[in-house]
Short mmCIF file of the C-alpha atoms (twelve columns), coordinates in Angstrom:
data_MODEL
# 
_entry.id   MODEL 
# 
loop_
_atom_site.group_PDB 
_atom_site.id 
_atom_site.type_symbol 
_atom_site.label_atom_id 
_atom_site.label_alt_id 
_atom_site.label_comp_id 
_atom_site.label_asym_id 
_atom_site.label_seq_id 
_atom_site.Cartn_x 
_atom_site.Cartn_y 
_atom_site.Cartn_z 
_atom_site.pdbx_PDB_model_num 
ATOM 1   C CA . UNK A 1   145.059 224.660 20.673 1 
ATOM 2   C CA . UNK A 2   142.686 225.404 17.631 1 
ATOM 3   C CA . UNK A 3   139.810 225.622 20.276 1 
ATOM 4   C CA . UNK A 4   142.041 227.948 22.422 1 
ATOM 5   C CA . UNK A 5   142.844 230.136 19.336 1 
ATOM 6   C CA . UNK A 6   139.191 230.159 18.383 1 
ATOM 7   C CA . UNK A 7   138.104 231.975 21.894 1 
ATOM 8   C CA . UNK A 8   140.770 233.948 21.679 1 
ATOM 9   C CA . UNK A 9   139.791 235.642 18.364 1 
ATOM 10  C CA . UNK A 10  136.161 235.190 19.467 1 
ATOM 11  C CA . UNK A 11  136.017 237.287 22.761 1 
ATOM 12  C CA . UNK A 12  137.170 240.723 21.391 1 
ATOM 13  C CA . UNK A 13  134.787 240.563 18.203 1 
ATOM 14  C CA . UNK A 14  131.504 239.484 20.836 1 
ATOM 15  C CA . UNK A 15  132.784 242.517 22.776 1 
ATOM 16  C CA . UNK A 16  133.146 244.603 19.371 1 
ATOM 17  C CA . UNK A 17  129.514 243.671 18.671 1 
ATOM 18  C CA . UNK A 18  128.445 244.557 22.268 1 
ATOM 19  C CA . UNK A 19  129.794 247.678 22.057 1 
ATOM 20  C CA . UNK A 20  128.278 248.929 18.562 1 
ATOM 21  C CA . UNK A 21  124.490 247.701 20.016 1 
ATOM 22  C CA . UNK A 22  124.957 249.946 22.952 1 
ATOM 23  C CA . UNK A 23  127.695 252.781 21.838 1 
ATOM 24  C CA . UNK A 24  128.813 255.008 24.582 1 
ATOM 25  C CA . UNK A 25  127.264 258.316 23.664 1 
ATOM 26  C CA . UNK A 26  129.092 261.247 25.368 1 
ATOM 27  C CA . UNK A 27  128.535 263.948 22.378 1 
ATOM 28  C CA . UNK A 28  125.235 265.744 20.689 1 
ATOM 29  C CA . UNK A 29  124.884 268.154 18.204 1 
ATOM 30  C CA . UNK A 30  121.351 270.560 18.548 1 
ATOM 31  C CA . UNK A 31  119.698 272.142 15.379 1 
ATOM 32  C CA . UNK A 32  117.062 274.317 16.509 1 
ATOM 33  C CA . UNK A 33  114.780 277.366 15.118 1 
ATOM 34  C CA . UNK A 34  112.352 279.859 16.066 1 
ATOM 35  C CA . UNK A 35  110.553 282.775 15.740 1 
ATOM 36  C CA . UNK A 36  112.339 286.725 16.686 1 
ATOM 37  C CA . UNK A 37  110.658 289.590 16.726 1 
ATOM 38  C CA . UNK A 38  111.126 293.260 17.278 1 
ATOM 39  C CA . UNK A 39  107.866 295.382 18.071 1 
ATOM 40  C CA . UNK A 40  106.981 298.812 16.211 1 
ATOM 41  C CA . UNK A 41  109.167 301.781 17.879 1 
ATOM 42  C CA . UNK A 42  110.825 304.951 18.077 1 
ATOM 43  C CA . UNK A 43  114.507 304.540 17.921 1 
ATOM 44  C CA . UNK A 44  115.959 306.652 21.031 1 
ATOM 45  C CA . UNK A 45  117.078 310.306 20.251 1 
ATOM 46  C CA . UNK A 46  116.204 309.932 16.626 1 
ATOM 47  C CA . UNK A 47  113.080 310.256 14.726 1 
ATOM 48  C CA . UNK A 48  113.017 307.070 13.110 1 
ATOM 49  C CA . UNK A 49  110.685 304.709 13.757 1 
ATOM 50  C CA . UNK A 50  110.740 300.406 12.743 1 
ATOM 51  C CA . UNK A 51  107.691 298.600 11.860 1 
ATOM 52  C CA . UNK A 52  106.922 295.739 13.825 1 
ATOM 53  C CA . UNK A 53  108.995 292.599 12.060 1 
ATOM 54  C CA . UNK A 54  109.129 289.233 13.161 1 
ATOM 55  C CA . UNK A 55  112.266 287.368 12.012 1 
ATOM 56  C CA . UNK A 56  113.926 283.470 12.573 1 
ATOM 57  C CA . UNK A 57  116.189 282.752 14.732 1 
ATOM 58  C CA . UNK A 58  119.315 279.507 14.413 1 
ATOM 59  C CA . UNK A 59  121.028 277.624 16.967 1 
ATOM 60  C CA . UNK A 60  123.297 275.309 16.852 1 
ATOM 61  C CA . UNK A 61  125.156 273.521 19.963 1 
ATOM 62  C CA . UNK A 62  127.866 271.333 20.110 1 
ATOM 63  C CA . UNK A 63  127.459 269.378 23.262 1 
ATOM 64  C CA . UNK A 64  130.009 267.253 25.584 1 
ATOM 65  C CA . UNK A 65  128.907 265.051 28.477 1 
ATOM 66  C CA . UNK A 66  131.533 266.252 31.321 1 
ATOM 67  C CA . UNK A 67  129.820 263.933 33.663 1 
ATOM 68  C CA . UNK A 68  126.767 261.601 34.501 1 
ATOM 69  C CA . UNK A 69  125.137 260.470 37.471 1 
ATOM 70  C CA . UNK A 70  121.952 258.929 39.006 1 
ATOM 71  C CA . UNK A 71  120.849 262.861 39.711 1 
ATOM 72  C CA . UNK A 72  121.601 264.042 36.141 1 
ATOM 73  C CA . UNK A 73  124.353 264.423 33.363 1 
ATOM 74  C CA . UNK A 74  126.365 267.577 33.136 1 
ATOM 75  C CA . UNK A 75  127.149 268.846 29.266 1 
ATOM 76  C CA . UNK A 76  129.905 271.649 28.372 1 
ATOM 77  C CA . UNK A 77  127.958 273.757 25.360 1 
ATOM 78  C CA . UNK A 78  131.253 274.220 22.945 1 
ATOM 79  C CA . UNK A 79  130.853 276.956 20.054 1 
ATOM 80  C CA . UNK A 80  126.996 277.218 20.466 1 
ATOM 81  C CA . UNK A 81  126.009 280.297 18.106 1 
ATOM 82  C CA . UNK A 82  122.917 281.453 17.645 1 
ATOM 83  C CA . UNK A 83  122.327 284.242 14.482 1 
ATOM 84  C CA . UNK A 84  118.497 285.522 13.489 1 
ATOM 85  C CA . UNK A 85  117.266 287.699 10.814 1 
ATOM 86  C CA . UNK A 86  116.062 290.966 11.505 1 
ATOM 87  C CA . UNK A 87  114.843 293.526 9.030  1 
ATOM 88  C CA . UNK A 88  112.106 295.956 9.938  1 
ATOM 89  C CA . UNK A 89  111.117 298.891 7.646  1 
ATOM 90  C CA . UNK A 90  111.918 302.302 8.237  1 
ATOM 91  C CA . UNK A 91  109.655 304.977 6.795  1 
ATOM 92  C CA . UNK A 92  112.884 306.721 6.078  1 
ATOM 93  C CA . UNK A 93  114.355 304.478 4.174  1 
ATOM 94  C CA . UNK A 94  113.150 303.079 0.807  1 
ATOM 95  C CA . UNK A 95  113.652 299.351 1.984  1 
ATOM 96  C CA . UNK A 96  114.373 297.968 5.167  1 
ATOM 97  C CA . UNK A 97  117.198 297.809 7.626  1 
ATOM 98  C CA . UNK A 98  119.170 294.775 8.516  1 
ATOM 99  C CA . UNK A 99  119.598 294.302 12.852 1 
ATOM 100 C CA . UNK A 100 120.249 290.893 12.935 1 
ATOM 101 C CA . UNK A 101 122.024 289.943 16.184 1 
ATOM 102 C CA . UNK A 102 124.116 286.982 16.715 1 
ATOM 103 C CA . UNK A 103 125.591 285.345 19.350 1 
ATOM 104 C CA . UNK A 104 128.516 282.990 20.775 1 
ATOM 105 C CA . UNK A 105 128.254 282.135 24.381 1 
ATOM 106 C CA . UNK A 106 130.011 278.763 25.299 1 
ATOM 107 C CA . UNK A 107 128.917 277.466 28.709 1 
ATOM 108 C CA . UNK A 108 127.089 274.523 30.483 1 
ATOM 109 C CA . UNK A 109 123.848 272.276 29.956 1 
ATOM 110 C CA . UNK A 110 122.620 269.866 33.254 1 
ATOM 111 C CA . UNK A 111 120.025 267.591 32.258 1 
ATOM 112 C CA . UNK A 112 117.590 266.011 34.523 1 
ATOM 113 C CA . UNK A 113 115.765 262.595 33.193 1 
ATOM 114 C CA . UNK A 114 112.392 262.050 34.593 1 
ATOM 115 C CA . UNK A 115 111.745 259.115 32.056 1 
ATOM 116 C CA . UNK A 116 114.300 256.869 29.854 1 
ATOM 117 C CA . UNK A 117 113.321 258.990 26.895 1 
ATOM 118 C CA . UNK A 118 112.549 262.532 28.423 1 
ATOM 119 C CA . UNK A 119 114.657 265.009 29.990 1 
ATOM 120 C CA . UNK A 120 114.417 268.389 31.481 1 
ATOM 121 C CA . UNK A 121 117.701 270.831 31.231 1 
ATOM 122 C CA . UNK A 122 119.209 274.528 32.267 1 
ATOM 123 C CA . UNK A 123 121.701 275.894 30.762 1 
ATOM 124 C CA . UNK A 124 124.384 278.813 31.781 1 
ATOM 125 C CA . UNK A 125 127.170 280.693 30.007 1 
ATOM 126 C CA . UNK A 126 128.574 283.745 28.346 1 
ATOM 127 C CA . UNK A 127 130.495 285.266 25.346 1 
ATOM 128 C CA . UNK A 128 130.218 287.653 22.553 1 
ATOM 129 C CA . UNK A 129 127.313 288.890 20.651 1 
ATOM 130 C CA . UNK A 130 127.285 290.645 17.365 1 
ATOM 131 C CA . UNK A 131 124.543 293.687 17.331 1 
ATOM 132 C CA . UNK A 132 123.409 296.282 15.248 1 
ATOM 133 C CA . UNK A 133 121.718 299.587 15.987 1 
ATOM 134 C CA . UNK A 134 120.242 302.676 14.004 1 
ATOM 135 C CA . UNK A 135 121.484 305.991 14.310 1 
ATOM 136 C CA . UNK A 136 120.625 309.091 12.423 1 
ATOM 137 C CA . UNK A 137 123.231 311.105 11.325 1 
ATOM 138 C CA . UNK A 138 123.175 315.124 12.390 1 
ATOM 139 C CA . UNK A 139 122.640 316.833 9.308  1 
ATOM 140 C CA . UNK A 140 120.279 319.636 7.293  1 
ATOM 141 C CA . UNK A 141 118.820 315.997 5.664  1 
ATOM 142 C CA . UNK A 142 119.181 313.761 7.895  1 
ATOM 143 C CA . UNK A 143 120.062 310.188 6.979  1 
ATOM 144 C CA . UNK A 144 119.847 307.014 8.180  1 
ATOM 145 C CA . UNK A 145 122.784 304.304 9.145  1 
ATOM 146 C CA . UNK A 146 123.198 301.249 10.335 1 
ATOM 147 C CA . UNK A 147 126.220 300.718 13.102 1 
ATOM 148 C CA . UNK A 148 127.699 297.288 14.093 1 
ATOM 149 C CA . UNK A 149 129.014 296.774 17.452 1 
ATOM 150 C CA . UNK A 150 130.434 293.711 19.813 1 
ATOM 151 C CA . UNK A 151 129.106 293.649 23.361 1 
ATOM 152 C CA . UNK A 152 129.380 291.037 26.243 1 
ATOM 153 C CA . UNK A 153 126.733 288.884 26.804 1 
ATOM 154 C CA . UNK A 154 125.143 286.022 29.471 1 
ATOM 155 C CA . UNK A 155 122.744 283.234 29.011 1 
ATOM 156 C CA . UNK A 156 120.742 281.360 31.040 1 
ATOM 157 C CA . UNK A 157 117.576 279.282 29.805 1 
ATOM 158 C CA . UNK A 158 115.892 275.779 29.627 1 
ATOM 159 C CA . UNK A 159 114.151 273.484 28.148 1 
ATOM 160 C CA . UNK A 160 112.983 269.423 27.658 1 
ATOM 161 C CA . UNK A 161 114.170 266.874 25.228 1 
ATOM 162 C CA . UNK A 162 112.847 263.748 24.186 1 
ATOM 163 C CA . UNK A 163 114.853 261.255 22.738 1 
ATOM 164 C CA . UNK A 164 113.016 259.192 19.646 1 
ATOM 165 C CA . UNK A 165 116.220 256.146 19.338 1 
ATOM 166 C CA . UNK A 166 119.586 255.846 20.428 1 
ATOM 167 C CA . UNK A 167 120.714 258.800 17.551 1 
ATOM 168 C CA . UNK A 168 118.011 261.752 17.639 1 
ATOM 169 C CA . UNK A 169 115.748 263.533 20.115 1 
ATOM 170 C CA . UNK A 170 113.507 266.486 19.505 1 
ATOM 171 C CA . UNK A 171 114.487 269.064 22.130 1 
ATOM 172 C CA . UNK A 172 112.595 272.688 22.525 1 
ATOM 173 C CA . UNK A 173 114.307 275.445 24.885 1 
ATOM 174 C CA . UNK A 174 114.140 278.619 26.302 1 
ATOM 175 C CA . UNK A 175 117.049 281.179 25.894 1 
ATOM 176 C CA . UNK A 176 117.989 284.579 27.545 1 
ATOM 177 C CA . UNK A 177 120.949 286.084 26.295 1 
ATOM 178 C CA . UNK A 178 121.676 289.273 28.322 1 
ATOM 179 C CA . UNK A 179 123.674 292.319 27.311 1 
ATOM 180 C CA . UNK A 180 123.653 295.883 26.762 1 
ATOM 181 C CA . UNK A 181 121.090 297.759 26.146 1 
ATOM 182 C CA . UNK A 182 119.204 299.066 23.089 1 
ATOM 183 C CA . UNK A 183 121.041 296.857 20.554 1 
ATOM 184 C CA . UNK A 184 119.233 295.352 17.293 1 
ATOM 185 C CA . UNK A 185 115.768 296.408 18.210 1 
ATOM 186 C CA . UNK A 186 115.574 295.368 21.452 1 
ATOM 187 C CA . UNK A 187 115.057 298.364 24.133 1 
ATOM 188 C CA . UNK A 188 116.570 296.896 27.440 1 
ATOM 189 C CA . UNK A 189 118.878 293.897 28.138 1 
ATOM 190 C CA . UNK A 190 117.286 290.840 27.438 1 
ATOM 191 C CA . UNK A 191 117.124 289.160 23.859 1 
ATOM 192 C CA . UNK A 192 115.023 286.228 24.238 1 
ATOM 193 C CA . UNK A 193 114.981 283.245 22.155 1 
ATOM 194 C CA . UNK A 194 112.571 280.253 21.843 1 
ATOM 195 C CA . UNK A 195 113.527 277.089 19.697 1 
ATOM 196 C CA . UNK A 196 112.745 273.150 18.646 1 
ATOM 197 C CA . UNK A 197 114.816 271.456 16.591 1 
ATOM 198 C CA . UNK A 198 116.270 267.835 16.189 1 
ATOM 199 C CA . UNK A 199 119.584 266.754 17.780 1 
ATOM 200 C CA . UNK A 200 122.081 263.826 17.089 1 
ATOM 201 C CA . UNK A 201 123.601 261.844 19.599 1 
ATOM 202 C CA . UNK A 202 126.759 260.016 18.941 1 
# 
């Protein structure tokens, strides 16, 4: 009976310890930076110009494996947001002016391994971003302003991770968020972002 008792209380602490040397990791969260920039122009229908100013950009990803198979493991991208800093001098104003852009666009990730440690990825989705622009206000002395506006917005992008241990990788990506056009420095559609960061797997 003692013997009996024994396994009993035995078998679910071996498969406790089994478990905690190989946890089942469905979950990551990405920290990853880069450089932004917006090149020396003429705002449209004003006479204001910016200085060329390169800024830094943020992103952080929540991730949750939705599936996994021999071909790949699919990841739903919850609350990623992505924010930079952006402020380029003016001539007409005394300092500078602040068009930082951010961005929430949940969506998916599919990553590809090609290696037990490294990984190729795409990812897809949409959302919100949060733009400025400049505008020049119609007067004898004209002045300068700074609007704030919330447009619609699609990403798509890429990238490669490689995985260090069983908690962190170093991943580097690729990001195109698309919306409208003209907003915080950027003169057509496309706002792209490049980043490398560390991410924790649990």
């Amino acid at each position: 009976m003692k013997a009996l008792l024994f396994r009993l209380l035995w078998l679910p602490l071996m498969a406790c310890g089994a478990w905690a040397q190989t946890p089942v990791q469905n979950m990551d969260i990405s920290f990853l930076f880069g450089p932004l920039s917006v090149k020396a122009q003429t705002v449209p229908g004003t006479t204001i110009t910016l200085q060329h100013y390169t800024g830094v950009s943020a992103l952080i990803v929540y991730g949750y494996q939705l599936e996994h198979t021999k071909a790949g493991s699919l990841w739903l991208e919850m609350f990623p947001a992505s924010s930079s800093t952006l402020q380029p001098r003016t001539p007409a104003l005394p300092g500078s002016v602040d068009i930082s852009p951010a961005f929430i666009t949940p969506g998916l990730r599919f990553m590809v391994p090609v290696h037990p440690r490294f990984s190729f990825y795409g990812v897809a989705g949409g959302g919100a971003g949060f733009f400025s622009y400049v505008v020049q206000t119609p007067a004898a002395s004209p002045t300068v302003l700074v609007n704030s506006t919330v447009h619609g917005v699609a990403d798509v992008g890429g990238g490669a991770d490689f995985r260090f241990n069983v908690r962190f990788s170093l991943r580097g990506e690729v990001r195109d968020y698309i919306t409208g056009r003209g907003l915080s420095g950027v003169e057509g559609r496309n706002h792209v972002v490049i980043g490398g960061g560390l991410v924790f797997h649990f």
